[in-house]
Structures are given as C-alpha cells and as structure tokens.
N, C-alpha and C positions, 0 to 999 in steps of 0.2 A: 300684790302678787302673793299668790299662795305659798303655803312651805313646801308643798311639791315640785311647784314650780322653780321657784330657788334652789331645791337640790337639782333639780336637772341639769338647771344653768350650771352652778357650783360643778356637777361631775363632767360637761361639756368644756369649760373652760381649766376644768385641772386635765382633763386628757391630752388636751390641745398642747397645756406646756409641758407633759411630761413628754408627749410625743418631738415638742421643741427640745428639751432639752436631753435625750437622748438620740437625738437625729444622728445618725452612724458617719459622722462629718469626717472627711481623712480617709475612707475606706472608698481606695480607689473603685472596687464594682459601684458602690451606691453613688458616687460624682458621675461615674460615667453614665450610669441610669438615671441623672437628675439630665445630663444634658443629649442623653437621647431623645427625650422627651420633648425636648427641648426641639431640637432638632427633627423631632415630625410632625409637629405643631407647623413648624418652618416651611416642611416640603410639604403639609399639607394647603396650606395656606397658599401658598405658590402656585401649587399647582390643578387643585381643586376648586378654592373659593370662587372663583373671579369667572374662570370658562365653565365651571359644575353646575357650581352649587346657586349662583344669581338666576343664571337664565331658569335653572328646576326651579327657585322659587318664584321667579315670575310665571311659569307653564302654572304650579300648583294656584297661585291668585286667580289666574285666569280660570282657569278650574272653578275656583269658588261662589263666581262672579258671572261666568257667561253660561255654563253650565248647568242646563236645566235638571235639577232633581229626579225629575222621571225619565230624564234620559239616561242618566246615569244606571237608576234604581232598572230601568227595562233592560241594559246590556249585562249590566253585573250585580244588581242587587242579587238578594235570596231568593229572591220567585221566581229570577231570570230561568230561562232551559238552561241545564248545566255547560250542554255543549257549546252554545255560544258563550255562554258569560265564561266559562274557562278558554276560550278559543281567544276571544278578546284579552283576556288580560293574559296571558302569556303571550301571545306575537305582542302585544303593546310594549309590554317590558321588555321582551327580548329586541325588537327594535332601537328601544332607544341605548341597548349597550353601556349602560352605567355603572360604577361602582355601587357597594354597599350600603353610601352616604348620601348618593347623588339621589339614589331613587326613593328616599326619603320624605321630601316634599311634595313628589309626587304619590304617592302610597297614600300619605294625608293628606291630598286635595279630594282624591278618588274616596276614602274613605268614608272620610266626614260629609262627605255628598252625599251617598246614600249605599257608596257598593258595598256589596256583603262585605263580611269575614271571609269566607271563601276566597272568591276572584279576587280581592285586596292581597289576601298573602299570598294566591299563585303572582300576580302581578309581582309583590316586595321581594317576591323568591325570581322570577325569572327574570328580572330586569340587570341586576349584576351574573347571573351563574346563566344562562343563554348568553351566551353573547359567541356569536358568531366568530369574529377572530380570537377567540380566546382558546376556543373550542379547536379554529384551525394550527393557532400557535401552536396546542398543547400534543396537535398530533402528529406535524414538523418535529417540533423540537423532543417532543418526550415517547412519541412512537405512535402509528394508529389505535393501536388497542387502547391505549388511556384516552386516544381523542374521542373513540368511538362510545366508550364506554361513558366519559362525562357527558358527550351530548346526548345520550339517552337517560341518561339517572339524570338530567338538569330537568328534561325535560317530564320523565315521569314523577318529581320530584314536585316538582310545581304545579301539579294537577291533583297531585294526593294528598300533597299538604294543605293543600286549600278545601280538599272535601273534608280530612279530617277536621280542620280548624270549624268547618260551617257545622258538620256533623257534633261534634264535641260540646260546639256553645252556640247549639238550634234554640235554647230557648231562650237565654241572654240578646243573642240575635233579633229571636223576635219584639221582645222589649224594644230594642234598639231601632227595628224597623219602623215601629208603630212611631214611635218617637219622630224620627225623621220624616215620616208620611206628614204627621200634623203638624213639624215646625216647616215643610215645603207647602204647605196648602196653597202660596202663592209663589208661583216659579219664579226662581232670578234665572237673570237675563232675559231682554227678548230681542236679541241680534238674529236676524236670519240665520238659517242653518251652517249653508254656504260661509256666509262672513268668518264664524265660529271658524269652522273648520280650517279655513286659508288662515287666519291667524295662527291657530295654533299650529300649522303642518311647519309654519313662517318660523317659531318659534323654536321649534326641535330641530330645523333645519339647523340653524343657528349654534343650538345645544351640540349637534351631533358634529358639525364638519367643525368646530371651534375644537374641538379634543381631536381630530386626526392623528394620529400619529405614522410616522414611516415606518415603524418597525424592523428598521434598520436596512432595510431594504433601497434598491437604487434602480429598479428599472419595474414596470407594470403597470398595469391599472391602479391598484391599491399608492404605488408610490405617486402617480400621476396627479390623482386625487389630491395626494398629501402636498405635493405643490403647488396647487391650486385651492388651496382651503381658505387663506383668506379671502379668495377674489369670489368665491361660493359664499363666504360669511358675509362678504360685504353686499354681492348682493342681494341677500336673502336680509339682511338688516336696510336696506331701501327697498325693497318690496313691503317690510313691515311698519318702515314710516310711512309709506304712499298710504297704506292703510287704516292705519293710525290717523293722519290726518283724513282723508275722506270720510270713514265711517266713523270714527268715536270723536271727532273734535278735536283734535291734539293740533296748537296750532304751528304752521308750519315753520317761521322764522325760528322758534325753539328745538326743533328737528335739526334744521339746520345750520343752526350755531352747534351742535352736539355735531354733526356731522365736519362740519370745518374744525374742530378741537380733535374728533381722531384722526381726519386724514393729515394733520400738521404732527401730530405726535406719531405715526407711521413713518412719517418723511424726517424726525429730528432723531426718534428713536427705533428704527425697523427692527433691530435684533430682540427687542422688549414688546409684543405685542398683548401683552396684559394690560400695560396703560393707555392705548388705545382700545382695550374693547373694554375695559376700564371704565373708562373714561364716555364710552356711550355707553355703559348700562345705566352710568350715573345721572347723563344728561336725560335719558327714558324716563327714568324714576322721577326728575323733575318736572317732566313735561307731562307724567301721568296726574302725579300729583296737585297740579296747577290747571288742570284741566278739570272742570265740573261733571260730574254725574258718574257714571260707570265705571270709567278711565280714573278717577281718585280713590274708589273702590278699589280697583285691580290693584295698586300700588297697595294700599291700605291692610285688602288681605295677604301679600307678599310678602310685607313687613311683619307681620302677624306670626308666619312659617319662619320668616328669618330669626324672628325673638323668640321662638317656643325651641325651634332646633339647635342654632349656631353654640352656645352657650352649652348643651347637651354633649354636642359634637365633639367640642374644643377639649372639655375635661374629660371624657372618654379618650381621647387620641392621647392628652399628656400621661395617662395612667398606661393604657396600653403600653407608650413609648417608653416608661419606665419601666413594667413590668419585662416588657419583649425585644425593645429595642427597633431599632427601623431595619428591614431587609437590607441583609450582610454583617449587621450589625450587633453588639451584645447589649443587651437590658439586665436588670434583676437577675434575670431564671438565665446562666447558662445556656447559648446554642447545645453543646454538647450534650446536656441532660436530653433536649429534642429528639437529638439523633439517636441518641442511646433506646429512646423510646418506642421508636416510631419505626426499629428492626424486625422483621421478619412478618408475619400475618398472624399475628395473634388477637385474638380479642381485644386486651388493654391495648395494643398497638393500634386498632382502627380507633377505641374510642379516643387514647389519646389525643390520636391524629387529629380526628372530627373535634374534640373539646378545644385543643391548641389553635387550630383554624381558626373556630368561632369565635374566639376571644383577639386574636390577630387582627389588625388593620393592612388589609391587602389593597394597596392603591392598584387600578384596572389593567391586568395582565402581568403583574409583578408577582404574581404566585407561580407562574412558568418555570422563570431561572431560578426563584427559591426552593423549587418541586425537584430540578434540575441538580442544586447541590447537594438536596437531602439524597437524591438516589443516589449521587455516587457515594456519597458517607454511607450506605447502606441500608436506608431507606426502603420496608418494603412496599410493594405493589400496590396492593391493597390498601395499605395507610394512605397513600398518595392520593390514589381515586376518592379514600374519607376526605381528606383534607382539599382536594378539587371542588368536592362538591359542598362542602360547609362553609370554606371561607370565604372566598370569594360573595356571599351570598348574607354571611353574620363578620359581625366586630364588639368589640366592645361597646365603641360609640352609636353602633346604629342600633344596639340593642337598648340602652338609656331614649334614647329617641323615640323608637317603638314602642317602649313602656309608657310615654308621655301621652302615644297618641290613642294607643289601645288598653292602656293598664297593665297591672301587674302578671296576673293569670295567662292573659290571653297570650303576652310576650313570651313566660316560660312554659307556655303549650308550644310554640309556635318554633322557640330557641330546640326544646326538648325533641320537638318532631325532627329539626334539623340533624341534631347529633344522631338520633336513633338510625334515620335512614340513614346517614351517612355513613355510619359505624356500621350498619348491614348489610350495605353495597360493597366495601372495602372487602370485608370478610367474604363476600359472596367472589368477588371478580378474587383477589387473592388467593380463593383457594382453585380456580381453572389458569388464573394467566401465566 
C-alpha cells in the first residue's frame, strides 16, 4: 500500500472516532433525531416496500427484458417528435401516481433502455407531482387556487424540464444514444406485442389498486373502489398467473402453492395484508426464478434494481429522518426555524420553501396536512405552491438514486432545475394570490 494511501485510511479512520467520540450523546434534540430516523426507516418500510416498491421493481425488470430497444428509443428516445415522446412520458407517470421513491425503478428501466434524458426526467418528474388526487386533495383541503395552480406548474414543469435536461446535455445524449443503438443491435425480448402489453397493464394494475387509499372518506366511488381493492388486486394477480403460466412457462402447481399460502394468510391474518401480498410477491420471485429462459431474466434484472436502489433509499430516508424528522415530527433542524422561514413571499421564502421540500421525504399526499399546518403558522402562499411543486417530486433519497442512475451532473442539473422553477412559480403566483 502506498504512503498516500495509508494517510487516507489513517484520516478516514481518525474522523470516524473523533466523530464517535464526540457524538452529542445526552442531548435530548440529537436522541430524538437518532430515533426519528429511526422511525421513518420504520413507516417507510411498512408502508412503501412491500405494496411500492417490489411490484415497481418487478414493472422496471420487465422493462428490461421484454422491451424492445427501439420501441422504447421510437416513443421516447432523442429523435422521437417531441410531442409524442413528452405526451408519453407524462400521462405514463402521472398515471401510475407514485411517490418520489416508487418511480425510481421505473425512471431506470425506461432509461437504461434507450429513453432520452428528456422524456426520462418529464416521466421521473411527473409520475409523484401529477398525481390526480393529490392535485384534488390539495384543492379540497388548501382551496382551488393552490389546486389549480399545482396542476398547471406540475404539469408545465414536466415538459420544460425534460427539454432543458435534453437541451443542456444534447451532446453527452448523443454519446449515449450511439451507445445504446450498438449495444441493442439485437433486440430483447420477442413476446408479441399484445402479451407485452396485458402483462404489464396486469402489473400496474396491481401497483396501483395495492396503495388505494380512502382518504378518509365513507361514501363514493373513490371510497367504493377502496373497499374493493383487494378483491381488484386479487384478481388482477390471477389474471397475471394465467399468464405467466401460458406464455412464459411458469409452472402452475408453484403458482398455486403461492396462491393457497395468501388466501390462508388473508383468512388467519386479514387486518395485516402485507403478509399476504408479501407472501405472493415472494412465491413470484420463486417461480420466476426456477423457470428457464425469459421469466429467470425478469427476476434477475429485478433484483438487479433492488441492489442498485434499496441500499440508496434506506440511507437517504435515515439522514433525512434525522435531519427533518417524520411529518408532525421534530428532527435536527427545528420545525419552527421552517415556519419562521417560509413567511410572507419573499425570495429566500420560495427558495427556502423549494430547497426544504426537496431534501424532505414526502410519503404520497402527506405534504397536504403538512402544507395545512405551515399555513396556519403563517406560511406564505407562494412558499406553499414552491414547496407543492418540489417535494413531492425530489427527496433526499431519490436524489442519491438518480445520481446512481444518471451521474453526478445530470442529477444537480435536474435537482437545480427543480428548485429554480419551483422558487419562480411561488414568487410568481405569491405576488397575485
């Protein structure tokens, strides 16, 4: 080993203990900030991993695997017409209504297939900040003019950042293109169109009625829905076995032992439906796995997404949870410095706002009643609409993720664009509302 090398080590390993042994131990904010962290590690895990984050990593595998290259590269590459390849990846994202985290694995299946920079970051941008009841909560509960005004800045928001990003790095792009053209020379997958499509609609169906939520509500459609979500999940997951075994091989007695382990775990524990859907993503994974050709593929690059992201995720959310604390909650940094912040329409008050969001882990429509307390503490207008439109959209964690998939640059192009519009919108709408 070198002498340089050994000093490196030597000043990594003396930082580590000096950092150990002046850890501010006994100082009731910094305990309370070890176990905030702690605690949204907890509620993310709970309530993210299992109905999110598996099914998106199984969508992105499939992605990788059945998804031809130049299907990809004609909707959303760089040479696509703008209008479609932007038309595409915005309703695609806004559809599937995800958090920050969820659209992660999906952002990098689309990606790494062949879509631009462009349509990739309208997609990573409007898949958490489109989202239809977010949009509706926010104009219920926080008044039209904010609802109106997020679903239009989400929406031009996600068309502009993606031309800047393609605009910005057209010639790294190109690189990138040529790349992918020659390492696709021979297309994966060759599933019929059809097949493709019924699986994956199978799939999101899946993704999407598995997180219903009632939103406190007790009579409607939307509540309707919500009490029928799992008899939808269930059977949109036996339309995806039927399939599974007819077209890819998956044989069926292994379906079917996964299927008899959730309906018994439904029926011993129905108030806990994690371990039943649990409990069949796990029996999939085995029976993708154990299956030869295509179907040990899909699992293979699934797990691939799980090991690049999860790891990313985790240690993002425990820092966040220390620095911010979990919504309602105190971290590090004082609530009150926030509020103090984020008064009246001033410049540093939108950027504030916009920087605070971005670095915030907003689990899916939990930035509503947190937007909710700021106003009445005094919260101006304007900061709100910044912070509508940045968090929900950026986090800590998905921003360590993003770096993984795109680099350093392309991430603080991408984070930067977020804060600027957002901090421009706030100030803009601030000074009329």
């Amino acid at each position: 080993m070198s002498f340089s090398s050994q000093w490196k080590s030597l000043t990594v390993i003396t930082a580590v203990f000096l950092g150990a042994l002046f850890l501010p131990v006994g100082l009731p904010r910094f305990e309370t900030s070890v176990m905030e962290s702690i605690y949204l590690v907890h509620d993310y895990a709970r309530e993210h991993v299992v109905f999110c984050l598996l099914p998106a990593f199984l969508i992105a595998g499939g992605i990788s695997v059945f998804i031809r290259g130049e299907a990809v590269m004609r909707y959303l590459g760089a040479g696509a017409r703008k209008v479609v390849s932007y038309a595409v990846a915005s309703v695609s994202g806004s559809i599937l209504a995800v958090c920050s985290c969820t659209v992660l694995p999906l952002f990098a299946g689309i990606y790494k297939r062949g879509a631009g920079i462009g349509p990739a970051s309208a997609f990573l941008y409007s898949g958490p900040a489109i989202n239809v009841l977010a949009i509706i909560l926010t104009a219920r509960i926080l008044g039209p003019g904010l609802g109106f005004a997020r679903a239009v800045g989400a929406v031009m928001f996600s068309v502009l950042i993606g031309l800047l990003m393609q605009w910005i790095f057209r010639r790294s792009e190109a690189d990138r293109m040529a790349n992918i053209v020659e390492s696709q020379a021979t297309p994966a997958g060759n599933e019929p169109v059809h097949r493709t499509v019924l699986v994956f609609a199978t799939l999101i169906a899946i993704l999407i009625f598995s997180n219903w939520s009632s939103q406190g509500g007790s009579s409607g459609l939307w509540f309707a829905v919500y009490r029928g979500k799992w008899l939808v999940t269930g059977i949109a997951a036996t339309v995806l076995a039927a399939m599974l075994v007819r077209w890819h091989g998956v044989s069926l007695w292994k379906l079917f032992t996964t299927a008899a382990v959730v309906i018994i775990l439904a029926l011993l524990v129905p108030g806990t439906p994690m371990l039943g859907f649990g409990a069949g993503l796990l029996g999939l994974a085995v029976a993708l796995g154990t299956t030869k050709g295509e179907s040990s593929d899909w699992l293979e690059e699934s797990w691939g997404y799980a090991r690049q992201i999860l790891p990313l995720l985790f240690g993002g959310i425990l820092v966040a949870g220390f620095l911010l604390g979990r919504p309602g909650s105190e971290g590090l940094i004082p609530s009150v410095w926030v509020e103090r912040a984020v008064g009246g329409n001033s410049l540093w008050a939108n950027l504030f706002a916009s920087v605070a969001g971005a670095f915030m882990y907003f689990a899916t429509l939990t930035e509503v009643p947190i937007l909710q307390g700021l106003l009445g503490a005094g919260m101006g207008k304007g900061p709100a609409l910044a912070l509508l439109l940045a968090g929900p959209a950026l986090s800590l964690p998905n921003m360590l993720v993003i770096r993984s998939v795109m680099g350093t640059r392309k991430t603080f192009t991408y984070v930067l664009l977020v804060v600027v519009m957002a901090t421009g919108s706030g100030l803009l709408y601030g000074a009329f509302a």
